[in-house]
C-alpha positions in Angstrom: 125.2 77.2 92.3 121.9 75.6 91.4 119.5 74.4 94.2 120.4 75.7 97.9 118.8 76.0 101.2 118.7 79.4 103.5 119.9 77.3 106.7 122.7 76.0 104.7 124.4 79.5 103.6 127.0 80.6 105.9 126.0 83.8 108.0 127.8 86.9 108.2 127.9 89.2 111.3 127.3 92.9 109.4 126.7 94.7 112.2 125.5 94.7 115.6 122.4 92.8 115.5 122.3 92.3 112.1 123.2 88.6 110.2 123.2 88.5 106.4 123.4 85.3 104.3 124.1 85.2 100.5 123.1 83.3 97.7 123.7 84.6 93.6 124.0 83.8 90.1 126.3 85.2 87.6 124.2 88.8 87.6 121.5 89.1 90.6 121.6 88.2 94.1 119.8 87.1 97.1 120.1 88.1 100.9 118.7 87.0 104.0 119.0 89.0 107.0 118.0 88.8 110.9 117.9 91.7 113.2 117.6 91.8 116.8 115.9 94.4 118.4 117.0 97.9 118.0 119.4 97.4 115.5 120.3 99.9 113.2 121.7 100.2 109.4 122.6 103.5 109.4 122.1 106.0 106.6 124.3 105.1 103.4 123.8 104.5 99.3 125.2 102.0 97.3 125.2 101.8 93.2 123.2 98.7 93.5 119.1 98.4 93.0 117.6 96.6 95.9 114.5 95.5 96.6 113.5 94.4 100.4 110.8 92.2 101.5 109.9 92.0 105.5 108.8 88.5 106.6 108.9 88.5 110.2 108.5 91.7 112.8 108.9 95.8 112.0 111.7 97.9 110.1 111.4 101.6 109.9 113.1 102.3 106.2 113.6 106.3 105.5 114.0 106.4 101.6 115.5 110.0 101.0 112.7 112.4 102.5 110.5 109.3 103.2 110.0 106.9 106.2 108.0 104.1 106.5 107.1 101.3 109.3 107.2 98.2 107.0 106.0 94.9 108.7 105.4 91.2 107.3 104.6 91.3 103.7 105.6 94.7 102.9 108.5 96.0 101.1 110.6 98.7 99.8 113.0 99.4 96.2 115.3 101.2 96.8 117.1 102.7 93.4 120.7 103.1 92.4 122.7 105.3 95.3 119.4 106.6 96.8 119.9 107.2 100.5 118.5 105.1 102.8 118.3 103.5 106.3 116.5 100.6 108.2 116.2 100.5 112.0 114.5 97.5 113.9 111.1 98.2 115.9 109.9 95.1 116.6 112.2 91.6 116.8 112.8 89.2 115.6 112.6 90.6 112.2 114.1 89.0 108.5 113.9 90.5 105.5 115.1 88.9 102.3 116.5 91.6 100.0 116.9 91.1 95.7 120.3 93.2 94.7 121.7 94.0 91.1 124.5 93.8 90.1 125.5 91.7 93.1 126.8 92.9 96.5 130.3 91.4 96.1 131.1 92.5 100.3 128.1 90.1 101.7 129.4 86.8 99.6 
């Protein structure tokens, strides 16, 4: 895929509150999510790299031993299967998050 548009990509419920929309290329990936207030993604690890970037309210990310309130402009890399989770203070919130190698369950 070469040029796209966020309100074009179809959404995906992932959880309560939470929408996720996908865009990749052949090795890395995009994702846009919303959350509505209070939602939570609960603790978990994956063996991809992510990198998450807040552009509209407050997440509360715990990184292993570390939690942090993360609002607009403020982010978060998360490594290969570190544990983490993300719960939503302040909504509406979106994040876009940078995975590799790609998240093949959100396309």
């Amino acid at each position: 895929m070469g040029f796209f548009s966020e309100s074009d990509l179809p959404a995906k419920q992932l959880l309560d509150g939470i929408t996720v929309k996908a865009i990749s290329g052949d090795n890395t990936m995009m994702t846009f999510f919303e959350f509505e207030e209070d939602a939570v993604i609960p603790s978990h690890r994956h063996p991809h790299e992510q990198i998450t970037y807040v552009l509209e309210g407050e997440l509360e990310f715990t990184v292993g031993e570390d939690t942090k309130i993360l609002g607009k402009g403020e982010g978060v890399v998360i490594s290969s299967n570190q544990e983490h989770r993300a719960k939503v203070l302040k909504a509406p919130a979106k994040a876009v998050d940078a995975w590799y190698p790609l998240r093949e369950d959100y396309l």
